[in-house]
N, C-alpha and C positions, 0 to 999 in steps of 0.2 A: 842844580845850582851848587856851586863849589861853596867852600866854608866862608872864602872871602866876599861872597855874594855875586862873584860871576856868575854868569850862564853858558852852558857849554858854547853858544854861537858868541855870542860876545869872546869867550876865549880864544877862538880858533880865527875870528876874524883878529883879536889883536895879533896873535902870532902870526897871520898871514903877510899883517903889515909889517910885519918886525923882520919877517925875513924876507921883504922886498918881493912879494909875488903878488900878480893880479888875481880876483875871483878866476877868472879863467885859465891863468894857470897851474893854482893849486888845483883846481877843477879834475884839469887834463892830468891831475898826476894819480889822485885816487881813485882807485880803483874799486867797481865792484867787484861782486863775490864771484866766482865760475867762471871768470872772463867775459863780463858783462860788459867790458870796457870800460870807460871812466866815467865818473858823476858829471852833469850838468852846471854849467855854470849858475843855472836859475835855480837846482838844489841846492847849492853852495848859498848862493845869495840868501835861498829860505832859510836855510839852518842860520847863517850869522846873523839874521833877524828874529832869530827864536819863534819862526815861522811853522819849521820841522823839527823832528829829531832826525839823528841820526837810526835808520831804519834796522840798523843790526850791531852787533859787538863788534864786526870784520871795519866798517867803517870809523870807529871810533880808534880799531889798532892803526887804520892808514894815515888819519889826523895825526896819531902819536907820531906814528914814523916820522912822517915826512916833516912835520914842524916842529918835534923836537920838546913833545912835552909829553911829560908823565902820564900814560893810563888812568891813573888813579885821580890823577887831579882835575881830567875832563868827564 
């Protein structure tokens, strides 16, 4: 949980909706590791209900990437 008492799925779902993308298309963007292809929409959905983590550090840098928010703050 971030300082401001987020959790990383609550964060990643609000930035999902901030930049206008469905579960399944933030899904389709990240990537697993080795060319695993992309995360599941129903992983997605688990993590913004603080269901899962995120399984590795590689998918926490794809979150960063793609929506635009700090490492450190997810």
């Amino acid at each position: 949980m971030s300082s401001d008492g987020m959790t990383f799925g609550r964060a990643i779902a609000k930035a999902r909706k901030a930049a206008g993308l469905s579960q399944k298309e933030l899904a389709a963007r990240v990537m697993k590791e080795e060319g695993g292809g992309s995360i599941s929409p129903q992983y997605l959905n688990d993590i913004e209900h603080d269901r899962r983590s995120p399984s590795s550090s590689h998918l926490i840098r794809e979150f960063s990437g793609i929506l635009n928010i700090p490492e450190d703050y997810l």
